[in-house]
C-alpha positions in Angstrom: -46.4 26.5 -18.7 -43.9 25.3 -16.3 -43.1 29.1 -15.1 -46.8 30.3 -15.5 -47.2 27.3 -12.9 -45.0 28.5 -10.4 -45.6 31.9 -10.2 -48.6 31.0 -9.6 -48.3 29.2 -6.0 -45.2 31.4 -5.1 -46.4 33.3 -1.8 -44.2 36.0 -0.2 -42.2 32.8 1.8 -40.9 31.5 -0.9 -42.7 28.1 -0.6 -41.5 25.3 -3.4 -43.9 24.9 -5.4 -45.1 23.1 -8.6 -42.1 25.0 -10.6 -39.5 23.6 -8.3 -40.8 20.1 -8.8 -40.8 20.6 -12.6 -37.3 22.2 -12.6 -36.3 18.9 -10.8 -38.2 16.8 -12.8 -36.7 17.8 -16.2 -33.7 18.0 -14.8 -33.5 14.5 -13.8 -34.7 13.4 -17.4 -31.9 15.4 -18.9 -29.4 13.6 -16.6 -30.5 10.7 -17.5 -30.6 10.9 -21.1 -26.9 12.6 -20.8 -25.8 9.2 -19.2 -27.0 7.1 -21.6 -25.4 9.2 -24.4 -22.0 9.4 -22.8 -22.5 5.7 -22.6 -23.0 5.4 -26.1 -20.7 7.5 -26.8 -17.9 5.5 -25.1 -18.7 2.2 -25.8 -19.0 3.5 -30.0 -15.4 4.7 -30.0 -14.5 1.3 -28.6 -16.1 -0.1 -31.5 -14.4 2.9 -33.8 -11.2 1.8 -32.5 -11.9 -1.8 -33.0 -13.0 -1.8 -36.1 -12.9 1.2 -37.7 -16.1 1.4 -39.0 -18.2 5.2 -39.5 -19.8 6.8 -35.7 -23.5 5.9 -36.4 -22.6 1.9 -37.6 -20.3 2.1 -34.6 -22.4 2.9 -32.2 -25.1 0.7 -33.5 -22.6 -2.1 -33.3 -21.5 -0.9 -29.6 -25.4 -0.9 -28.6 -26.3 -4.8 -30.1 -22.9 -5.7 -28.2 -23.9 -4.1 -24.9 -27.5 -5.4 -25.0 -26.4 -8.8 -26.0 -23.9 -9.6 -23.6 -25.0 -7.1 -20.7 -24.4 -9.6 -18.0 -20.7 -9.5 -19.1 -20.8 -5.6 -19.2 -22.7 -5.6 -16.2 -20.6 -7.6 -14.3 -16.9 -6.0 -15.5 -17.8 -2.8 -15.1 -19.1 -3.4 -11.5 -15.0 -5.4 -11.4 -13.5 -2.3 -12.8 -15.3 0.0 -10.6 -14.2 -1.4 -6.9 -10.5 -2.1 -8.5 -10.2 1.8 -9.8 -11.7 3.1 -6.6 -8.9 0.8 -4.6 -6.2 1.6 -7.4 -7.1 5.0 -6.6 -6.6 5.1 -3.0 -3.2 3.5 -2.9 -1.8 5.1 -5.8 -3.0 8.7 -3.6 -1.4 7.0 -1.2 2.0 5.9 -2.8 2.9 8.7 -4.5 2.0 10.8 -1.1 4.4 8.6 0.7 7.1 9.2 -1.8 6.1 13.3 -2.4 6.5 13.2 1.5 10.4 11.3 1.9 11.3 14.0 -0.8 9.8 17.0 0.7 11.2 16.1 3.7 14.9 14.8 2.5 14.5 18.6 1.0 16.0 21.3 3.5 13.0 23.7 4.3 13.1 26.9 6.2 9.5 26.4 8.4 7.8 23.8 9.0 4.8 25.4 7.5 6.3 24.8 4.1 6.1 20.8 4.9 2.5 21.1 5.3 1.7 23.3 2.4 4.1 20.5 0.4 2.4 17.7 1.4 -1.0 19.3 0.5 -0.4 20.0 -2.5 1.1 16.5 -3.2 -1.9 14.6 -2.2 -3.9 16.8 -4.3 -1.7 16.0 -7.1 -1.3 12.6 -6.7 -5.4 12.0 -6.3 -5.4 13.5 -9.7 -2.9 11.9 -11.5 -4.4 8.4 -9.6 -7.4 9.7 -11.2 -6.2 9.9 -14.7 -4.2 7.0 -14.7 -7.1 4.4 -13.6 -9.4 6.6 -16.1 -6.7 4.6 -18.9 -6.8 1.7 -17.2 -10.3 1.6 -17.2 -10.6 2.5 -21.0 -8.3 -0.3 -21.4 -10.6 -2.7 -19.4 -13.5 -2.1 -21.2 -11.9 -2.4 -24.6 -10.8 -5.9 -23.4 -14.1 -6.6 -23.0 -15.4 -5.2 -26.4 -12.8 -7.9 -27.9 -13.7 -11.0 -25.9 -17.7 -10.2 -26.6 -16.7 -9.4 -30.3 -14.7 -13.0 -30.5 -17.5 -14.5 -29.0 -19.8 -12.8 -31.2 -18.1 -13.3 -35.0 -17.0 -17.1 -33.7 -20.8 -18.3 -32.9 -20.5 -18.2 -29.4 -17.0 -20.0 -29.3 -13.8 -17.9 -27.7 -11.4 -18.4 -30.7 -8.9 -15.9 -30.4 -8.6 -15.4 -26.1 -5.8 -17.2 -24.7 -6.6 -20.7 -22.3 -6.2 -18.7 -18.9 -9.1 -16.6 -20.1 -10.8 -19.3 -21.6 -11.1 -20.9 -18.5 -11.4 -18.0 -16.4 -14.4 -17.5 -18.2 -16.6 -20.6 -18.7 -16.1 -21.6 -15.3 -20.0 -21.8 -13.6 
């Protein structure tokens, strides 16, 4: 249908037509429906790791969490979001610095070569900032998952999170 639709309006001028709007369309709906299992999917191996239940019960678990404390969620992963993107940029930055005083301790024959070396390095060092945070973020989360599971098996009373967090989080 949706190709029998677009032949259909296609002129000589290649004009978008309907075909185009449903390619988009579709496409959009697959996106989305890939977010929310990649969302699923991370916050169930949480719950895996956690408490080492099956997938499926897992992931159950990690949806009930999620919906029941999404204001928590909401508002940690919006935290951990702005602190990965700085971490990010100053660990590029940091380890460029560094890469740089080494390159540049190093005897080289042209100066081209310092260039080429310090390209390469912040390319290096956005990835491994990258991949780092991406831990740190995993380990974020997972924090989470414990407070909102204390909360949860202890009737809405932190039992096991220490007093700093305590009152770092019943503060209004």
């Amino acid at each position: 249908f949706f190709f029998q639709a677009e032949d259909g309006i296609r002129d000589a001028q290649e004009s978008r037509g309907l075909g185009d709007v449903y390619k988009r369309q579709i496409q959009y709906i697959l996106n989305c429906i890939e977010r929310i299992v990649e969302l699923i999917n991370f916050h169930a191996y949480i719950q895996i790791a956690l408490r080492g239940q099956p997938f499926c019960e897992s992931a159950k678990n990690a949806i009930n969490l999620v919906q029941k404390y999404m204001d928590r969620f909401g508002i940690s992963i919006g935290m951990f979001d702005m602190m990965s993107l700085g971490c990010v940029i100053a660990l590029t930055i940091s380890i460029t610095l560094i890469g740089f005083i080494l390159v540049w301790l190093t005897p080289l024959g042209n100066p081209d070569e310092l260039l080429i070396s310090v390209i390469i390095i912040i390319i290096l060092a956005f990835f491994i900032s990258i991949l780092f945070m991406s831990v740190w973020t995993i380990i974020a989360e997972t924090m989470v998952h414990c407070y909102c599971v204390d909360v949860d098996i202890s009737g809405g009373q932190m039992r096991f999170a220490p007093e700093i967090l305590k009152q770092a989080l019943t503060r209004r």
